[in-house]
N, C-alpha and C positions, 0 to 999 in steps of 0.2 A: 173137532173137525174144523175144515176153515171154514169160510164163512167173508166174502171179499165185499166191500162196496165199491160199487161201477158207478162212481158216480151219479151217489146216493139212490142207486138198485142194488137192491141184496142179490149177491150169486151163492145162494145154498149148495158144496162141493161135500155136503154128509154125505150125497150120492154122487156120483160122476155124473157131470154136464156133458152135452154136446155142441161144440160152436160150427155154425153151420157158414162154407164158405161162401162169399160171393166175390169170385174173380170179375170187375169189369176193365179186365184185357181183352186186347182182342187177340192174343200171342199165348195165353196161358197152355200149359201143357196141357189140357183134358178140355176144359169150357170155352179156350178162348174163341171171345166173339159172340157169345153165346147173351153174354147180358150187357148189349153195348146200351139199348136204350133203356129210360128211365121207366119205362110201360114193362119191361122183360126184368128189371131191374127188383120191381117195387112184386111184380108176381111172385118169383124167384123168392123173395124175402119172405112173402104170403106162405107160401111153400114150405118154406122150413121151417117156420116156426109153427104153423099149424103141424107141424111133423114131431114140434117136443126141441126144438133147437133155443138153448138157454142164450146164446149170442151168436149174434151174426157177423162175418170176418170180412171184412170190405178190403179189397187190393187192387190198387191200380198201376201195376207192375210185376210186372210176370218176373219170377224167379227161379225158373227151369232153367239147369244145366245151360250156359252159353245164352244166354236172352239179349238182346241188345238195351241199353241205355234207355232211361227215360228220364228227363229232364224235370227237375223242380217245380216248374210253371205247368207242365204237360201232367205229372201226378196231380197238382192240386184244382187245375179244370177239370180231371176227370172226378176226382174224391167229394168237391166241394158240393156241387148237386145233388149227388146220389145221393149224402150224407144228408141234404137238407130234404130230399125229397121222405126216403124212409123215414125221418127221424116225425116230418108232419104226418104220414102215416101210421105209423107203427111208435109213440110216442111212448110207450113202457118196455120198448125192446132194449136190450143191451147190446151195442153198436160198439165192435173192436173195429180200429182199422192197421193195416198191414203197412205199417211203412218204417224206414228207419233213419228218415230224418228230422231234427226238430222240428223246425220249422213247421212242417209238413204234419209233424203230431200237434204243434200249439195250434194253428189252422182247425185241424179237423174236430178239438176236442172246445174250441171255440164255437165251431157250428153245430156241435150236437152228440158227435161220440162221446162216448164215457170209458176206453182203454186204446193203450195203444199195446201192439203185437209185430217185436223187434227180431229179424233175421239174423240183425248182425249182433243182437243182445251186450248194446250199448259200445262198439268197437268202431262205428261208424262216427267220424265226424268229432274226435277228441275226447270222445266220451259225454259231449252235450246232451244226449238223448237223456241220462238219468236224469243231469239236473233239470230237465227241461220239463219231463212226466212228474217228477217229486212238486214241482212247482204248480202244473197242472190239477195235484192231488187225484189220480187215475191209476188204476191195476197195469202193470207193465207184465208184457209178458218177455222173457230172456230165454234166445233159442242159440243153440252150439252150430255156429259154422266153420268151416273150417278154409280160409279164404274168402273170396267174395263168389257170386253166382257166374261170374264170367269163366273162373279157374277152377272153381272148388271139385270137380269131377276129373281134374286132369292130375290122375295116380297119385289120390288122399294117401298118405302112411301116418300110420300110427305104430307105438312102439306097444300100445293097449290103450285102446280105444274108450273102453270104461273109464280104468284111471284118468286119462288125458280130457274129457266131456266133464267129470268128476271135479279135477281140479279147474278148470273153465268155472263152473257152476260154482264152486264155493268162493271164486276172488270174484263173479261177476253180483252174487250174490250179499255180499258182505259191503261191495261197493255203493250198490241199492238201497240197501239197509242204512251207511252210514250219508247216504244222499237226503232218505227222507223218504223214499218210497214207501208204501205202504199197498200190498195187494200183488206179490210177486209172485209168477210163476213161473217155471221152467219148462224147457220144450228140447228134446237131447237131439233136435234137427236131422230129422232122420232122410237121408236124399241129400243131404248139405256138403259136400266135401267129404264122402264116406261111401265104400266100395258097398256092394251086397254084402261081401261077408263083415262090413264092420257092420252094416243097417242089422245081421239077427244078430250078433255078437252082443251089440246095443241092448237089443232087446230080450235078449235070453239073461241080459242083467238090469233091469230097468228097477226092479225094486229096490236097489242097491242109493237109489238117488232120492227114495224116503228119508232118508239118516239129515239131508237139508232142510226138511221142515217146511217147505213150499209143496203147493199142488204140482204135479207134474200134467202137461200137457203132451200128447199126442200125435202127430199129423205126418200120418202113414198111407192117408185115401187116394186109391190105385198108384200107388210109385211103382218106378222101376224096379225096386227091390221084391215087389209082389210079380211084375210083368218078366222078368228075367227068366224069376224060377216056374214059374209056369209057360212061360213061352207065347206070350199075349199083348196084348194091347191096351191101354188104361182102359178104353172103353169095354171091358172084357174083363176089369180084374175089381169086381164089384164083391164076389164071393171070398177071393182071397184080402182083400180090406175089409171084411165083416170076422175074418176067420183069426188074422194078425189085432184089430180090437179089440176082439174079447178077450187075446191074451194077454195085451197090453192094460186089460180093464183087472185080468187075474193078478198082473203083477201092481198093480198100486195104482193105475194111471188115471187119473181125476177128472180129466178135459180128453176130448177126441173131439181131432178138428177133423172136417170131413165134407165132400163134395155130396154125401149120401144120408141125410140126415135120418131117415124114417129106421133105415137098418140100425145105424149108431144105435138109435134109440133104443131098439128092439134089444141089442146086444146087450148095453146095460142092465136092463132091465132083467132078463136070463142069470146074467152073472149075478147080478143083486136077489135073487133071487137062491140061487145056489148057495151063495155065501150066508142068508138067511138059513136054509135048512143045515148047512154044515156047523154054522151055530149052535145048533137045536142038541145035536148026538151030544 
């Protein structure tokens, strides 16, 4: 099983982990706003991880459908305190942060994080993100977008969406590997440039991207692909992100990133449990 160093913290993935978000946006689709100060910031963190959250995903930049711009300088005022504040708090936590520019990774992984967790899964910026995490020596995570957050929702086509996520993964994956990376996971960016029916399409074949040999990550917590088919409101789609996890835990998924840490928990733990007694017969 894997078995990652965060920057010499062991992430033990024999079981599926939960990485518990912290948006401090104030624009994010579900939280924003919600954890602007460093007091709401440092609770918030309290929170999840007393909840069983093996890392915490720090983002200072909303990435929902259509989001406007946030500038370099304006990302790394936001990231550079929060990062130095938890990290003087919470000093054994494992601290992803959400960004996908170098820069913005050598920064935060200088003040105290230990991964960085790529939207655009290294297509940003020349491809410098890999060299720049390899160099870092930090678990990179690689998620499938398909355009950037401003376009990506405006009529994604796929000719097969599996295949096409598939082949993504194995050239961005190979390019990781011959960078120097060490600690790679994948994320099939579900919300990213992909209608609803690509988002279960995706995941009615999710086990299909074991054959890569990285852990796969997650992060399905209340999207519109939950809010659509139910007819709801993120704030309302707590049961069906509990329901979409555990299948996604059925079919292979190693990481669940997620707004809801304590439920995550719960679901793993159910599944692992299940998959113990189906041992047994």
């Amino acid at each position: 099983m894997f078995r990652i160093n965060c920057n010499g913290k062991p992430l033990d993935l024999s079981v599926p982990a939960v990485m518990g978000i912290l948006n401090i946006t104030p624009d994010s689709f579900y939280d924003g706003g919600q954890f602007l100060s460093p007091d709401s910031q440092l609770r918030q963190v309290e929170k999840m991880l007393s909840e069983g959250a093996s890392i915490i995903d720090i983002g200072a930049v909303s990435t929902r459908p259509g989001a406007g711009e946030v500038c370099q300088t304006g990302e790394l005022e936001l990231l550079l305190p929060s990062i130095k504040a938890i990290r003087h708090n919470f000093p054994s936590a494992i601290l992803s942060v959400d960004t996908f520019r170098p820069l913005i990774a050598k920064a935060v992984i200088e003040q105290g994080a230990d991964m960085i967790n790529d939207i655009y899964g290294g297509r940003f910026d020349s491809g410098m993100m890999m060299e720049t995490v390899a160099s870092l020596r930090v678990p990179y995570v690689i998620m499938h977008m398909k355009g950037d957050p401003g376009n990506m929702q405006d009529n994604p086509t796929y000719s097969d969406v599996i295949a096409e996520v598939i082949y993504f993964f194995e050239k961005q994956v190979a390019v990781a590997r011959s960078t120097g990376i060490q600690g790679i996971i994948i994320d099939p960016g579900f919300g990213f440039g992909k209608t609803v029916e690509h988002n279960y399409r995706l995941l009615s074949g999710l086990e299909t991207l074991q054959f890569l040999e990285v852990p796969v990550m997650v992060g399905i917590s209340r999207k519109s692909m939950i809010c659509k088919v139910l007819g709801t409101g993120p704030e309302n789609a707590l049961t069906g992100t509990s329901v979409l996890q555990t299948i996604a835990l059925m079919k292979g998924a190693l990481l669940l990133r997620t707004h809801d840490v304590k439920e995550a928990v719960e679901a793993v733990k159910l599944v692992e449990t299940l998959k113990k007694h189906s041992h047994e017969q």
